[in-house]
C-alpha positions as CSV (number, residue, x, y, z in Angstrom):
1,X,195.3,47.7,-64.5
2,X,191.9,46.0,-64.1
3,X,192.9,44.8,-60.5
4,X,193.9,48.5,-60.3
5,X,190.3,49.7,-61.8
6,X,188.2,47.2,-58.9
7,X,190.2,48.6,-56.6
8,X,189.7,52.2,-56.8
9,X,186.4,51.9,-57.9
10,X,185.5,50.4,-54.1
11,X,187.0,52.8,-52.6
12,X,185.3,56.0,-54.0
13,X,182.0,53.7,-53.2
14,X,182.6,52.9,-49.8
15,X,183.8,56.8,-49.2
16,X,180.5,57.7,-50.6
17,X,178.4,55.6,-48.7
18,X,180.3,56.7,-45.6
19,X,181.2,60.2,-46.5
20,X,184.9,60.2,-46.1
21,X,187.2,61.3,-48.5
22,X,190.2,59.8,-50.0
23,X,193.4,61.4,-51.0
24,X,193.8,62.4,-54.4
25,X,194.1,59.3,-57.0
26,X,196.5,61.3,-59.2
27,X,198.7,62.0,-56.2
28,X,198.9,58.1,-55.3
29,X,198.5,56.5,-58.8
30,X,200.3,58.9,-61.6
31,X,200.4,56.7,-64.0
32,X,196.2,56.6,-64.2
33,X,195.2,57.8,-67.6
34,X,191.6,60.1,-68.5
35,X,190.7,56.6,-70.0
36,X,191.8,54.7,-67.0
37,X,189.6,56.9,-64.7
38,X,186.7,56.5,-67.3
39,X,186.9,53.0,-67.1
40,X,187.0,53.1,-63.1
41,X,183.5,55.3,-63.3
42,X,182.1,52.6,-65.4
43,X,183.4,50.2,-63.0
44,X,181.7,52.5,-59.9
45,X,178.2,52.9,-62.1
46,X,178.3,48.8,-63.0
47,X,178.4,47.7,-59.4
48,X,175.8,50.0,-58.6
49,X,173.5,48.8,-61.2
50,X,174.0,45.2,-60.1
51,X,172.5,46.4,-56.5
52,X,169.6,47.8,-58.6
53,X,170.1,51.6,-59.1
54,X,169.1,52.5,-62.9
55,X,170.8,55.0,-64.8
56,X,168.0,57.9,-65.6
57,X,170.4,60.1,-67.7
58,X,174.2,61.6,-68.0
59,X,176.0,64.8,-66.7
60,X,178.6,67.5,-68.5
61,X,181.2,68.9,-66.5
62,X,184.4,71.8,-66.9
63,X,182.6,73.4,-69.7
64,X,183.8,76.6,-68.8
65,X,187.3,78.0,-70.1
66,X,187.6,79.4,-66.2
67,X,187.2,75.5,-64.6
68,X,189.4,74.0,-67.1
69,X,192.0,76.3,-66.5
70,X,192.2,75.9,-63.3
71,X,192.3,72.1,-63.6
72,X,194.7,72.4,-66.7
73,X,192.4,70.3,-69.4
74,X,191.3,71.3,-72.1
75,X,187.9,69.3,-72.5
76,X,185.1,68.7,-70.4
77,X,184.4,65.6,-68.1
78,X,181.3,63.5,-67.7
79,X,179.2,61.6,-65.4
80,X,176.2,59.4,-65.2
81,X,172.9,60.3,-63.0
82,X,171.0,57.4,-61.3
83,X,167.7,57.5,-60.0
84,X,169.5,57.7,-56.4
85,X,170.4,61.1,-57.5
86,X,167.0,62.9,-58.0
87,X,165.0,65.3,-56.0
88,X,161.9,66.9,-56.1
89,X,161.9,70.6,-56.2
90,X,162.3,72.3,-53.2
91,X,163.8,69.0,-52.2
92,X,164.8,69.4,-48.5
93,X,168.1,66.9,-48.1
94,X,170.6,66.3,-45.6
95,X,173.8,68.1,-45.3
96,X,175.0,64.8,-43.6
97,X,174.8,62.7,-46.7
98,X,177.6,64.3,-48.2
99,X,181.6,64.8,-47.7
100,X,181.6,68.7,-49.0
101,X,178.8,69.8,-51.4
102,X,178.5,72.6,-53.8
103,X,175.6,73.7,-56.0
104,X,175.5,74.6,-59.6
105,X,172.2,75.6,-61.9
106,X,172.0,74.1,-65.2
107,X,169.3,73.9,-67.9
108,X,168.7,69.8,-67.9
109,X,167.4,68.7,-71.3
110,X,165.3,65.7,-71.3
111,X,165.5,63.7,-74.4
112,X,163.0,62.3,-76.9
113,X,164.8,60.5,-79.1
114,X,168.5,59.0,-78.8
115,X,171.4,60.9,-79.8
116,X,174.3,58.3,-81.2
117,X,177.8,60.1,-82.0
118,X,180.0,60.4,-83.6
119,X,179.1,63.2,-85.4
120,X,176.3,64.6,-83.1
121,X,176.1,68.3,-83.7
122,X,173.6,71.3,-81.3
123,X,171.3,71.0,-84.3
124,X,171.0,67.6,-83.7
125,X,170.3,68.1,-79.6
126,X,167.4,70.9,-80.2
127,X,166.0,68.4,-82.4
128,X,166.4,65.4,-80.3
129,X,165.1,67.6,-77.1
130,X,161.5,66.7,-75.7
131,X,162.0,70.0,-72.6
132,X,164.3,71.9,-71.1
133,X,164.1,72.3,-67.3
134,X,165.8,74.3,-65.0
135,X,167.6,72.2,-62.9
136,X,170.5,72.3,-59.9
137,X,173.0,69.9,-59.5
138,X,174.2,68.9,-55.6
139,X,178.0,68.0,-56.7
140,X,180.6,66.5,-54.2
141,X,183.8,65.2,-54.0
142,X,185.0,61.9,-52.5
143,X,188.6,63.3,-53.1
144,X,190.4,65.2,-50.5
145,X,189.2,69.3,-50.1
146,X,188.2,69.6,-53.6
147,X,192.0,68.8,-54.9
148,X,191.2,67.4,-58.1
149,X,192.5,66.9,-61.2
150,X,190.9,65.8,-64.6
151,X,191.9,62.1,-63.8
152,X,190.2,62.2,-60.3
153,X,186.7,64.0,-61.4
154,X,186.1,61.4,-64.0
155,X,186.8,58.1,-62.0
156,X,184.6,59.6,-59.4
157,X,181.4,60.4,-61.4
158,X,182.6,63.7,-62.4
159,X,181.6,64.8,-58.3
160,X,178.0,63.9,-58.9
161,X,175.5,63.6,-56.2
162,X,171.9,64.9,-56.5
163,X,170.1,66.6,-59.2
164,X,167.0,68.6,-58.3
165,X,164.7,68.9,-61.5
166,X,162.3,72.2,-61.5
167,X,158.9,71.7,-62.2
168,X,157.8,73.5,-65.5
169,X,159.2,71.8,-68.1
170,X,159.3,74.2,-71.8
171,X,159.9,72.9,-75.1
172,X,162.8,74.6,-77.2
173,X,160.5,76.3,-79.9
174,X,161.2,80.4,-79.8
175,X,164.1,79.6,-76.9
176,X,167.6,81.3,-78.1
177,X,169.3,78.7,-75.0
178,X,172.6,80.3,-75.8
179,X,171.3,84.1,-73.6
180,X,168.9,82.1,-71.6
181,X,169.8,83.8,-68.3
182,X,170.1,82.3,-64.8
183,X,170.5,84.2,-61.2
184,X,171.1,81.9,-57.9
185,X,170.8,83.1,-54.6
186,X,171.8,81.7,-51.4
187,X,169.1,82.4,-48.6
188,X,167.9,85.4,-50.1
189,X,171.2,86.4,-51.2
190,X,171.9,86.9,-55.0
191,X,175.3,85.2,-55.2
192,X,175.5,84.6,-58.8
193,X,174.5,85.2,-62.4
194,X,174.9,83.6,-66.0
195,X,174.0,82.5,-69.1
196,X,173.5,79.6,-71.3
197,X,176.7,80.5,-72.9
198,X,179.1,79.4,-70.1
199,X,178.9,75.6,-71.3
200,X,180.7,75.5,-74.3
201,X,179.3,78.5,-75.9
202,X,175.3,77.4,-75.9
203,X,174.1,73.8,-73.7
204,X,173.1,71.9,-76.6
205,X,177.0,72.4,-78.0
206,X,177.7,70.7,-74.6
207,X,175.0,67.9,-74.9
208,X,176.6,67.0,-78.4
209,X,179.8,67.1,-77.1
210,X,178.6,64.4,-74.8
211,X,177.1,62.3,-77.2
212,X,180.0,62.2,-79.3
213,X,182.6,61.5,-76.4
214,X,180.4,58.3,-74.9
215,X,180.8,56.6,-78.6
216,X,184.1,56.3,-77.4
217,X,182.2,53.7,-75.7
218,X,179.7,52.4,-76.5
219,X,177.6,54.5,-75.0
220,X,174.9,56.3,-76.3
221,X,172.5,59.2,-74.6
222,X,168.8,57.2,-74.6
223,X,165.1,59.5,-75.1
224,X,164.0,59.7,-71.8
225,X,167.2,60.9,-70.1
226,X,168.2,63.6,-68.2
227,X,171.5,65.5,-69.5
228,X,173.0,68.3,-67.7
229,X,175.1,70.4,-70.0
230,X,176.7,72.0,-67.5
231,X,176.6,75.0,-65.1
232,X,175.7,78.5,-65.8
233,X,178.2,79.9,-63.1
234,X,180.5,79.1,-60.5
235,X,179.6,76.4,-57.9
236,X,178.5,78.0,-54.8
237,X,179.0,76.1,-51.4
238,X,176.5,75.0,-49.3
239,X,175.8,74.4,-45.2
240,X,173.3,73.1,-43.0
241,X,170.4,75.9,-43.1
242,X,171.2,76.9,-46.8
243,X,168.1,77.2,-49.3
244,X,169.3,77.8,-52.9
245,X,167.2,78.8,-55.4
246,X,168.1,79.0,-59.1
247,X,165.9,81.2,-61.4
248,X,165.8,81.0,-65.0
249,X,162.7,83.6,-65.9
250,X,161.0,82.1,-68.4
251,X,162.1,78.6,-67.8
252,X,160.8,78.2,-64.1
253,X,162.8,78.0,-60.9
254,X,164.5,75.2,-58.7
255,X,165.1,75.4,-55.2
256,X,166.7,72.6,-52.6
257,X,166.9,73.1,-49.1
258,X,170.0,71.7,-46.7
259,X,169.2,70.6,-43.0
């Protein structure tokens, strides 16, 4: 299995660097486990480390009961965010550095003070949280049109590929996060609407989620990271021209442009 880990771990690199995608790992490999495709992220985030990248902060995914549904699990996923990853707002980036992306709003947290599982509750999060920002994740998928499963999500980073962090950062006092609201347009075009509820009922239920699942190994969520808890709706695709812009009312907007 370790020869099996290497392996797959340099190919979702080299298709990421190249922008190709591979065909689906659970279609080629069914015997890979959700810890087998954990330990091939690990695998994907340690090589990148040793050529110097620095992890800034972690990422939630499938925390809504609609996504997991459709990808028959019944728990989220996660990834990790490097400092590769993130863009100023109103970021203008290049629709040719990626294989087939989507964008999803999320209010980020940024942490001041480590949160260690196992027994990390929301509480705990608000506590731990320095600001919220509003933030949107640039997702994409190394794996074949989108087909993935729970086991091919997690080995490759949980589809992570940019974050763009807003600029007004607001500290949780008088913040209810769980009816925080969120609209996101598309050039202009309101194409969708939520709430903080869609990950996992309020985001800091999701960030303590997190915390808990990375003492599964070793891992713990560090003050001074980033942590996405998850999107607020449905990830909208994106083409060359798009400008997206997520607005959280109180919380500020963030906006990224594709040319």
């Amino acid at each position: 299995m370790e020869i099996l880990v290497e392996r797959i771990a340099n190919e979702l690199i080299d298709a990421e660097s190249h922008q190709y995608s591979v065909a689906p790992l659970t279609e080629r490999y069914s015997e890979l486990t959700v810890s087998d495709a954990y330990q091939i992220q690990l695998e994907v985030i340690g090589k990148k480390l040793k050529e110097g990248h620095v992890v800034i902060g972690k990422k939630v995914g499938l925390t809504s009961k609609a996504m997991q549904q459709m990808l028959g699990v019944d728990e989220p996923d996660y990834g990790h965010l490097l400092d590769i990853m993130k863009m100023a707002d109103e970021a203008t980036v290049k629709i040719a550095d990626f294989i087939s992306p989507k964008v999803e709003a999320e209010i980020g947290f940024i942490l001041e003070q480590d949160l260690v599982g196992p027994n990390v509750n929301y509480l705990d999060v608000l506590m731990a949280a320095k600001y919220v920002v509003p933030t949107l994740e640039i997702i994409d998928s190394r794996i074949c049109d989108w087909k993935i499963k729970l086991v091919d999500t997690v080995a490759d980073n949980g589809s992570s590929a940019r974050v763009v962090v807003g600029k007004k950062m607001s500290t949780i006092e008088g913040l209810d996060l769980r009816t925080q609201g969120m609209v996101l347009y598309k050039n202009d075009e309101l194409l969708a609407t939520g709430s903080g509820t869609a990950a996992l009922g309020h985001p800091a239920q999701a960030v303590a989620w997190l915390a808990n699942k990375l003492h599964e190994f070793g891992i713990t969520l560090k003050a001074g990271e980033l942590i996405l808890p998850g999107a607020l709706s449905g990830a909208i695709a994106v083409k060359e021209g798009d400008r997206i812009v997520a607005d959280f009312g109180p919380l500020g907007t963030a906006s990224v442009s594709f040319e």
